[in-house]
C-alpha positions as CSV (number, residue, x, y, z in Angstrom):
1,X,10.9,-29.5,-88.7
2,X,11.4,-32.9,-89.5
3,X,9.0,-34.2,-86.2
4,X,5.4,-33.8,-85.8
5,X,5.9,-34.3,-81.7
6,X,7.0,-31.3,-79.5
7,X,10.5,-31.1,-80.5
8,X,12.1,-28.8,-77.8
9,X,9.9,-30.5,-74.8
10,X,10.8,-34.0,-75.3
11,X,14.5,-32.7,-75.7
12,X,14.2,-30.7,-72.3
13,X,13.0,-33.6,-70.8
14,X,15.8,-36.3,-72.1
15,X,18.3,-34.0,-70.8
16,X,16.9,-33.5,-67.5
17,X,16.2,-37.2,-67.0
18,X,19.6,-38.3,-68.2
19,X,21.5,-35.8,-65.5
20,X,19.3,-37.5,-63.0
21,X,20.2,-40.5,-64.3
22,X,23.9,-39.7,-64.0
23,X,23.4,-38.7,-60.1
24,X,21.9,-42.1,-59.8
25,X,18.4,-40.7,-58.6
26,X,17.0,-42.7,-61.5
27,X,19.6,-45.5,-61.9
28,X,21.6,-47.4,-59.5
29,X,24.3,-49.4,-61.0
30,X,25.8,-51.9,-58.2
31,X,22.1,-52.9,-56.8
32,X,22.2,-56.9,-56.1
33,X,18.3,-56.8,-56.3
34,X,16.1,-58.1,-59.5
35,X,14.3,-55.7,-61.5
36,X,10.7,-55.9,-61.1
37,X,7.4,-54.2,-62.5
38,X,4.7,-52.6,-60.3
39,X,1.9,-50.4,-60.8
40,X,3.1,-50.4,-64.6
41,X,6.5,-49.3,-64.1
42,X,10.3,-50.9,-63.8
43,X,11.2,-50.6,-60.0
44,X,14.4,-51.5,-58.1
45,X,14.7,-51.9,-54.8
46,X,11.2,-50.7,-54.4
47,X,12.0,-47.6,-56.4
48,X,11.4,-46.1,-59.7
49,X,14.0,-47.7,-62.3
50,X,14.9,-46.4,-65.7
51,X,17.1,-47.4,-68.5
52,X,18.4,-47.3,-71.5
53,X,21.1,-49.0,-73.2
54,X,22.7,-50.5,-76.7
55,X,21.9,-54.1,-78.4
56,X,25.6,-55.9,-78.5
57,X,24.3,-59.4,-80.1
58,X,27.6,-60.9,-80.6
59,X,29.1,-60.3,-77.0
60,X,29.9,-64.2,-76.9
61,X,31.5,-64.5,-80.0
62,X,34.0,-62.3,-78.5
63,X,37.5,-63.3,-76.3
64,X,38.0,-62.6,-73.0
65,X,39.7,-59.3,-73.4
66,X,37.7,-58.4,-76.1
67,X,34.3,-58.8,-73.7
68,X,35.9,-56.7,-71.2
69,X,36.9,-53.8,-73.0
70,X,33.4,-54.2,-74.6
71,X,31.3,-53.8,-71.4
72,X,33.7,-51.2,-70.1
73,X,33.4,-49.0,-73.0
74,X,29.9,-49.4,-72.2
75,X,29.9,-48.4,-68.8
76,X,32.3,-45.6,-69.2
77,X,29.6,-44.4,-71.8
78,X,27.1,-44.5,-69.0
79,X,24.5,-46.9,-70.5
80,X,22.9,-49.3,-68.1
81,X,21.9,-52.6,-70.2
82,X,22.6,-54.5,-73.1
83,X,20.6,-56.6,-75.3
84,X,22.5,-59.8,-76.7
85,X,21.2,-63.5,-78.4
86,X,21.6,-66.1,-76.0
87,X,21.3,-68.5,-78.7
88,X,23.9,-70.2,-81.4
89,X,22.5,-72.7,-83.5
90,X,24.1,-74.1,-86.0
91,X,23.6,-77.3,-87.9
92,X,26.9,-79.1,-87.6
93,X,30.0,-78.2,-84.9
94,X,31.8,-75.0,-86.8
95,X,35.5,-75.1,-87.7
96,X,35.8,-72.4,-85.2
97,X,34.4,-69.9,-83.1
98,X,31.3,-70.5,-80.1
99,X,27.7,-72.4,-80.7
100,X,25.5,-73.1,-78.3
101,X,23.3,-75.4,-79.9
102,X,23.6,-78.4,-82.6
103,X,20.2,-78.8,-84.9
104,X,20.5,-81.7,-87.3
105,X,19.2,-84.8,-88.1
106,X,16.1,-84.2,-86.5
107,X,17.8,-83.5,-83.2
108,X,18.7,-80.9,-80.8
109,X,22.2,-81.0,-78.8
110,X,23.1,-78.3,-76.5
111,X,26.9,-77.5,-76.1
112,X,27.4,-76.8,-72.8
113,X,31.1,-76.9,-73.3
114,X,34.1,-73.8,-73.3
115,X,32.8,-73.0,-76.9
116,X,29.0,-73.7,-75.7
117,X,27.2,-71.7,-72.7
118,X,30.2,-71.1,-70.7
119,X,30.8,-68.2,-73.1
120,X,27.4,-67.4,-72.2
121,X,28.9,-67.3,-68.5
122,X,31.3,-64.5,-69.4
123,X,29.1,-62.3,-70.9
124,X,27.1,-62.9,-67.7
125,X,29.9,-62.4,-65.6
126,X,31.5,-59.6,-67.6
127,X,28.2,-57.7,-67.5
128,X,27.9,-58.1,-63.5
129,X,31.3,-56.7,-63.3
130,X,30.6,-53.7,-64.7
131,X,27.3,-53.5,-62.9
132,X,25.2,-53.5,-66.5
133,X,22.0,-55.8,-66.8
134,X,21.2,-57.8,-69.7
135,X,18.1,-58.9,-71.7
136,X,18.7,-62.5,-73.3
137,X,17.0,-62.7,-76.3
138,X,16.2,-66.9,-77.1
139,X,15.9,-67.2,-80.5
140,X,15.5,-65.4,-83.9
141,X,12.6,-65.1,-86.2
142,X,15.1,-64.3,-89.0
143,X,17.6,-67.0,-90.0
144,X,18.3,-66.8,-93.9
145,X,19.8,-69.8,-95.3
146,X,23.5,-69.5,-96.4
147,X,24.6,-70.9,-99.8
148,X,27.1,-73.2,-100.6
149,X,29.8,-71.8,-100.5
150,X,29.4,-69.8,-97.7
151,X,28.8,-65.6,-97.9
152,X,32.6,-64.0,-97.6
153,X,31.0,-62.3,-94.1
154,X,32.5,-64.1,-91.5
155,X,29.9,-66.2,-89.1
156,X,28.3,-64.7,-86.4
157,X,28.7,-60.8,-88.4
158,X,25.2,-60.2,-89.1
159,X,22.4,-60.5,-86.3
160,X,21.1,-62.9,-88.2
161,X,23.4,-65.5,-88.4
162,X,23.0,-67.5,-85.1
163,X,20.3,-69.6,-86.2
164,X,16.6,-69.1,-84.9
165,X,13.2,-69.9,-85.9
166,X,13.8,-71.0,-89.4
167,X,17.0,-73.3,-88.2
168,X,14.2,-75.7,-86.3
169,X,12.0,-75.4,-89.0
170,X,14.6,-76.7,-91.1
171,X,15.6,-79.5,-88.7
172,X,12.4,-80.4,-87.8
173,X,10.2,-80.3,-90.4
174,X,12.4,-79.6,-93.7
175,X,10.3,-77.9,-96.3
176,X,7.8,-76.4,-93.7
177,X,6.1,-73.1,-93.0
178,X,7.6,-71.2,-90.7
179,X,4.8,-71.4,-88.1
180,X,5.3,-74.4,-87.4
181,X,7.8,-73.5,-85.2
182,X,4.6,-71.9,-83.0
183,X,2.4,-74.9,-83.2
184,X,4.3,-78.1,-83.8
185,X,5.0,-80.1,-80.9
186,X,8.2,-81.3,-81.3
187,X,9.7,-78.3,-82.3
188,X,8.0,-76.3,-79.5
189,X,9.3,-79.4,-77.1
190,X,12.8,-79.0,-78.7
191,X,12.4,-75.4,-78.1
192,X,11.6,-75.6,-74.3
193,X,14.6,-78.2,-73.7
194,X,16.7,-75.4,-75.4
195,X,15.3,-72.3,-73.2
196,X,15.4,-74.8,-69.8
197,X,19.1,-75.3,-70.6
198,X,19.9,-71.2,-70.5
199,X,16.5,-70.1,-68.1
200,X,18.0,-72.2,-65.0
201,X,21.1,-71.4,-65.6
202,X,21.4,-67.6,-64.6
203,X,17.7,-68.3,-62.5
204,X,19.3,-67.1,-59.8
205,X,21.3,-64.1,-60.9
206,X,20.3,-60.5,-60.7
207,X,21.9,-59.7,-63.5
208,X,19.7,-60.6,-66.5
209,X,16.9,-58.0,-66.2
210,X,14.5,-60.5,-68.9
211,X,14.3,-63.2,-70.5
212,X,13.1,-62.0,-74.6
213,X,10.9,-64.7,-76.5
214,X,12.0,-63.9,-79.7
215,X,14.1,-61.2,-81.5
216,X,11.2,-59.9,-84.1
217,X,8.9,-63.1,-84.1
218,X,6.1,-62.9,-86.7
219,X,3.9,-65.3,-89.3
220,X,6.7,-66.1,-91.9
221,X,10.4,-64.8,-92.8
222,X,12.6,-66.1,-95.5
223,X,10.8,-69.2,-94.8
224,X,6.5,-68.4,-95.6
225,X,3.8,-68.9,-93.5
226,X,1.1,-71.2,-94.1
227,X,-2.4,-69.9,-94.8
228,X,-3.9,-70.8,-91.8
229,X,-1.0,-68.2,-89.2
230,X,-2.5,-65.2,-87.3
231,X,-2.0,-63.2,-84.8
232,X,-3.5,-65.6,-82.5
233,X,-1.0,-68.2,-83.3
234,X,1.7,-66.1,-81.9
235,X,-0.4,-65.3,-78.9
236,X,-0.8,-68.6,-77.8
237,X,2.4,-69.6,-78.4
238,X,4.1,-66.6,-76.4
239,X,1.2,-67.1,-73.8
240,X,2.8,-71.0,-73.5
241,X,6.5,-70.5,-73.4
242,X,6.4,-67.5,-71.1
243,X,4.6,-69.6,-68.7
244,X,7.1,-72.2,-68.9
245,X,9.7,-69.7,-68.6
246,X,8.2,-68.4,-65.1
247,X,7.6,-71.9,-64.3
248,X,11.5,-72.4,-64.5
249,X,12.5,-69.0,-63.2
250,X,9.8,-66.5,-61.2
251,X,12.7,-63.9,-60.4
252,X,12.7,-62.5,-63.4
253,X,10.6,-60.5,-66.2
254,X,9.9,-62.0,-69.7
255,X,8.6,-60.0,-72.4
256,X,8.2,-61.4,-76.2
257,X,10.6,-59.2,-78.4
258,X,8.3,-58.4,-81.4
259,X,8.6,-55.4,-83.4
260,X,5.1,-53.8,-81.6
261,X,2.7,-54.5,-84.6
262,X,-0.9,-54.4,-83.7
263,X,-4.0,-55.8,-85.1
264,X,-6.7,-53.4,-84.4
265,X,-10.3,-54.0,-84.0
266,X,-9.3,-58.3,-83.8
267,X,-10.7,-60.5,-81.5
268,X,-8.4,-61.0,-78.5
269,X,-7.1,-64.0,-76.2
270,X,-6.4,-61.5,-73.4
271,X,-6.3,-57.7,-73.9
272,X,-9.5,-56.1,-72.7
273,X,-11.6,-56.1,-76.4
274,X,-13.8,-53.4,-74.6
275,X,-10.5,-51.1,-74.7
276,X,-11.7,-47.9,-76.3
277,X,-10.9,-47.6,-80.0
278,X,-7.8,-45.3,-81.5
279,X,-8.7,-43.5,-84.0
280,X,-7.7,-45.3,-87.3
281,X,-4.4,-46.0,-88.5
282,X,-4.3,-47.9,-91.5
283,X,-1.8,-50.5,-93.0
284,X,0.0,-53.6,-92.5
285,X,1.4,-52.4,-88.8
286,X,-2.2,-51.9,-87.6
287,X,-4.0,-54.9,-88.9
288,X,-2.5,-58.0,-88.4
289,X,-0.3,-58.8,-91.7
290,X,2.3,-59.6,-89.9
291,X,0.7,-62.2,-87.3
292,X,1.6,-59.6,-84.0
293,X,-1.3,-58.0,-82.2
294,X,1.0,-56.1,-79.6
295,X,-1.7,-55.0,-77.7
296,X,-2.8,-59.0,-77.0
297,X,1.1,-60.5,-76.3
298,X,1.4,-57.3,-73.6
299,X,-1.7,-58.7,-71.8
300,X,-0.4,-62.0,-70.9
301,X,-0.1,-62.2,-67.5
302,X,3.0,-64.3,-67.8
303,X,4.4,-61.2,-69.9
304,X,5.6,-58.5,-68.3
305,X,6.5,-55.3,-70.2
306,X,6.0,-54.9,-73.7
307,X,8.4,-54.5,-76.3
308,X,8.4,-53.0,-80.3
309,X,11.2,-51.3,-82.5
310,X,12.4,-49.0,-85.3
311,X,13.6,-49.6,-88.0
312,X,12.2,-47.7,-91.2
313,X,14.5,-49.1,-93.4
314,X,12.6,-52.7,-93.1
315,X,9.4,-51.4,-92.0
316,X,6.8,-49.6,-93.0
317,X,5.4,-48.0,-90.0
318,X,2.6,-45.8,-91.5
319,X,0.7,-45.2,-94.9
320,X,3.1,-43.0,-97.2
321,X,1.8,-39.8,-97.5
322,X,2.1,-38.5,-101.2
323,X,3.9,-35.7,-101.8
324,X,5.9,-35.7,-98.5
325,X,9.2,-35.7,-98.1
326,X,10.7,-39.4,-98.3
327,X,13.5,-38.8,-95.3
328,X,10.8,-36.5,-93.3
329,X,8.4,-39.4,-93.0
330,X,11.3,-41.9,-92.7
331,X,12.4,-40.6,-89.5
332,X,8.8,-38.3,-88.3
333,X,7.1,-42.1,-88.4
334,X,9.4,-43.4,-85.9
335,X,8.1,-40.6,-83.7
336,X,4.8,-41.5,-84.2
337,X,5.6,-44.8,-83.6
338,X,7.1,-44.3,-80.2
339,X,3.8,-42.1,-79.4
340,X,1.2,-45.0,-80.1
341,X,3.1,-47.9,-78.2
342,X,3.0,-45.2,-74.8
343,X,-0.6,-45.1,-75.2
344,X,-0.6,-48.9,-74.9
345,X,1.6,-48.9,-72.0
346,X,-1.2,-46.6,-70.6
347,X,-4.0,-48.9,-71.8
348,X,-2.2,-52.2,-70.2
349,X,-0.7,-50.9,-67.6
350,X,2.8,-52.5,-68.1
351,X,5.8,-50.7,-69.6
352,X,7.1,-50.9,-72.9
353,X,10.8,-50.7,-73.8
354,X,12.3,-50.0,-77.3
355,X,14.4,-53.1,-77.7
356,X,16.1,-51.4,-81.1
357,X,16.2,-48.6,-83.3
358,X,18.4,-47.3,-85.9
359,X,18.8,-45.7,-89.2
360,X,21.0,-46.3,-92.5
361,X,22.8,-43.5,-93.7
362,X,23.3,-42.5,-97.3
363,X,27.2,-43.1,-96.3
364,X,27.0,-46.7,-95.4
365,X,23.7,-47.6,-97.6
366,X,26.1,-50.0,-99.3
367,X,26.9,-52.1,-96.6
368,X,23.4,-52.3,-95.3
369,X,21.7,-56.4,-94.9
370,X,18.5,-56.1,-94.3
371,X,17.1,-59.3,-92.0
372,X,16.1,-61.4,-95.0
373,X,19.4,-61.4,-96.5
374,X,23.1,-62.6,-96.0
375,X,24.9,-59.9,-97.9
376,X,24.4,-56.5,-98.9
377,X,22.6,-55.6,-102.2
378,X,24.6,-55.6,-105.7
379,X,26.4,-52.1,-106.6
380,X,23.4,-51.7,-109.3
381,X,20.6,-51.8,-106.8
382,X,19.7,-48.0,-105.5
383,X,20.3,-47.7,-102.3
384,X,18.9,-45.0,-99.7
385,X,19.9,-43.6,-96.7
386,X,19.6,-40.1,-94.8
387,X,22.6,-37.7,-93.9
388,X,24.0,-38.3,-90.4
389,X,23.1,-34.8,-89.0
390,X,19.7,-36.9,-89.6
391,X,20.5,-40.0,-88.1
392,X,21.4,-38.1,-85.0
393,X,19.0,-35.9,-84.7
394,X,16.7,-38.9,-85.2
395,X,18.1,-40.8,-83.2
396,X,18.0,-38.4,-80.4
397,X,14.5,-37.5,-80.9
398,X,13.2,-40.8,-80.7
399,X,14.9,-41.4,-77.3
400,X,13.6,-38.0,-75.9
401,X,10.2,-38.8,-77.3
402,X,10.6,-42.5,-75.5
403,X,11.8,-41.4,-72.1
404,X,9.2,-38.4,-72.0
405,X,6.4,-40.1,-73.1
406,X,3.5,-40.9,-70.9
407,X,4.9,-40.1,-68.0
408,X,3.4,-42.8,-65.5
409,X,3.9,-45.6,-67.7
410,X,7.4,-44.1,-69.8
411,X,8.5,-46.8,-72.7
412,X,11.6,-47.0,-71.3
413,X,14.3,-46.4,-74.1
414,X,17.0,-49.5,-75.0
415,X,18.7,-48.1,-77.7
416,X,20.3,-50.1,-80.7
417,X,22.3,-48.1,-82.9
418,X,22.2,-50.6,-86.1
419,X,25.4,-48.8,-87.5
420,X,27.5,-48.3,-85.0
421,X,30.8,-47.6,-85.7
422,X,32.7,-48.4,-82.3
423,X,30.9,-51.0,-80.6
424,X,30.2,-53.0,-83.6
425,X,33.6,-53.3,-85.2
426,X,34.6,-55.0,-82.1
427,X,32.8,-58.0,-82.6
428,X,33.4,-58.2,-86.2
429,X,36.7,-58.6,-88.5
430,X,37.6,-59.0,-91.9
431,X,36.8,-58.8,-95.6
432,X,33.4,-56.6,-96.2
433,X,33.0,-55.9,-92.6
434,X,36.1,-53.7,-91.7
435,X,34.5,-51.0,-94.0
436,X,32.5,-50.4,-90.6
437,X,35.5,-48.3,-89.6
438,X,36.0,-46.1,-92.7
439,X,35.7,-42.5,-91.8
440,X,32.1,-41.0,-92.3
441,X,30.6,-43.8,-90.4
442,X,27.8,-43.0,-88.5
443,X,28.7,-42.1,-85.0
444,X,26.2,-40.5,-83.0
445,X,24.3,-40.7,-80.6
446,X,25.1,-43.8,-78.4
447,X,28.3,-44.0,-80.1
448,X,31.6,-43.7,-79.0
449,X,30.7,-41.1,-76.5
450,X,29.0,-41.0,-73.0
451,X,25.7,-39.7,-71.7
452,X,26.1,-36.1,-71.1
453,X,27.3,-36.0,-74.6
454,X,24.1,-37.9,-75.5
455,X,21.9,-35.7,-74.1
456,X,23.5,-32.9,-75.4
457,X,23.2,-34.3,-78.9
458,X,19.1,-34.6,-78.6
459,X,17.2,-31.6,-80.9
460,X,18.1,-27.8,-80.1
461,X,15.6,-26.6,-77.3
């Protein structure tokens, strides 16, 4: 047994809640109303909502065609929302292709242009016609520098290739930390003019389910952090732009897209410090090395659900335990995982969501980039990744352990398959990247086949 939660209940459980789903009981896909949360659950129309869904970052990148066979696929797979960047920055206009956003010289222009935020508007508009919701994710904390000349991956191929964090920092303040982007004013300023640009935009449309801060935002990335980042830094920050967001736009949710690392036993800005303590859980993901305390973003009162993800390949979620089996901790920890972040929906009384989650398999290892790099590791470096009977299973598992998990206040499962094999070889072409299509990919759960199919693929019972 590869899962130290209750294998066969949690399974039970995803299946029954996705055939409710599918009678529309739990999910209604043509309601014109904004998603809200009360009493520490999603609601629509003044009733319970769930969701789960599939991360599709690129979805502007793509043509017209392209999009709508995208979100119909989508549909027809019986997945409710997508997660995609509503960002594109770039430091001078491409050759080709969309950007939404010009940082050089010190300056920020917004391109609000056919290649600009009107391809914004047809992911938008694409996404209403097939009755899916989105979450717009505003910036990046990764943003690796590209060399001159350019990787062979085409632009906009990896997710972190659309600028971000580090892309002000670099206008801005060349040379700096990459907090600064938290705490200096003209970046923060350039920051808001960007996220006004997009936030009134689609104020008033029912479609975008929330508004994310930041895909992943911590202390430092490729760029460091200076000496003097925490976890408060972050939490003031978040606590500042979501404010401004509801300022702009009260219809809708905001939550701040971090990876749900906590900082136990830290002062707080404006969780409830006389919360009762967990029992301990020791290492980076539990004490603040990262500059997140989860616990304090989720508190904000301009923040309204909380967010964290999987991804064991870039993260280590728990203390190794010697001795164990590498792959049985790899994928058991993201169980665990999904079990401490639905106490703290309990504790704050907001719902979480699993913005992402995925696993590398030992058959695609090679062409695995990890967030702090452009292209994959050299043929010489070792590479790691499980079998795809364990991907799935995984994969599965965590989404039954999501949707079951403390019931009242369920972490409500968005699903990003980081290797998908269908999906993603839509938005991408050429060179490296069409060896997304060789046969063995990975395609499970979430991929390439539709929710009764899903459910059937969780654990046996």
């Amino acid at each position: 047994m590869l899962f130290t939660l209750p294998i066969s209940l949690v399974a039970l459980a995803f299946q029954a809640l996705l055939v409710a789903a599918l009678s529309g009981d739990l999910v209604r896909r043509n309601s014109s109303g904004f998603v809200s949360v009360q009493d520490g659950a999603f609601q629509l129309d003044g009733r319970f909502y769930r969701f789960y869904g599939t991360n599709a970052y690129w979805a502007h990148t793509m043509t017209d065609n392209e999009l709508n066979t995208l979100f119909s696929d989508i549909a027809n797979a019986g997945f409710r929302v997508v997660r995609t960047w509503a960002f594109n920055d770039v430091p001078s206009k491409p050759a080709s292709g969309p950007y939404f956003q010009i940082l050089s010289g010190g300056s920020a222009t917004v391109n609000e242009g056919p290649d600009g935020l009107q391809r914004l508007d047809k992911v938008v508009a694409c996404a209403q016609k097939y009755g899916i919701r989105l979450i717009l994710t505003l910036t990046n904390n990764w943003n690796p520098e590209r060399p001159a000349p350019a990787s062979g991956i085409p632009r906009g191929s990896l997710q972190n290739d659309y600028g971000g964090i580090d892309a002000y920092v670099r206008n801005f303040k060349p040379g700096g930390t990459h907090d600064l982007f938290y705490t200096h004013p003209t970046i923060i300023n350039a920051f808001k003019y960007y996220v006004k640009a997009v936030v009134s935009r689609y104020a008033s449309n029912p479609t975008i389910l929330a508004w994310e801060l930041g895909n992943d935002l911590r202390c430092s990335s490729t760029v460091p952090a200076s000496p003097d980042c925490n976890p408060k830094t972050i939490t003031k920050w978040a606590a500042h732009i979501s404010g401004y967001i509801k300022e702009l736009d009260h219809k809708h949710l905001v939550t701040t897209g971090d990876s749900g690392f906590f900082c136990l036993g830290c002062p707080k800005l404006f969780a409830n410090t006389s919360t009762p303590k967990r029992s301990a859980l020791d290492g980076p993901s539990f004490d603040g090395s990262f500059g997140i305390d989860t616990e304090d973003l989720v508190s904000i009162p301009s923040i309204d659900f909380g967010s964290f993800q999987i991804s064991p390949e870039q993260m280590q979620l728990f203390p190794a335990i010697s001795g164990a089996d590498k792959t049985d901790q790899l994928l058991g920890n993201g169980g665990r995982w999904i079990e401490v972040h639905s106490q703290t929906s309990g504790l704050s009384e907001k719902p979480q969501v699993l913005l992402s989650a995925g696993v590398v398999t030992s058959s695609n290892c090679r062409f695995f980039v990890s967030n702090d790099r452009i292209e994959p590791q050299p043929d010489k470096v070792p590479c790691y990744g499980v079998e795809d009977f364990e991907a799935t299973y995984a994969v599965s598992s965590w989404g039954s352990a999501a949707l079951n998990g403390n019931v009242d206040v369920l972490p409500f499962l968005l699903q990003w398959i980081q290797i998908q094999s269908r999906l993603a070889s839509r938005g991408t072409t050429g060179g490296l990247w069409e060896k997304r299509q060789e046969p063995g990919r990975y395609d499970g759960a979430a991929t390439n086949i539709n929710t009764r199919l899903f459910a059937l693929d969780a654990p046996p019972i």
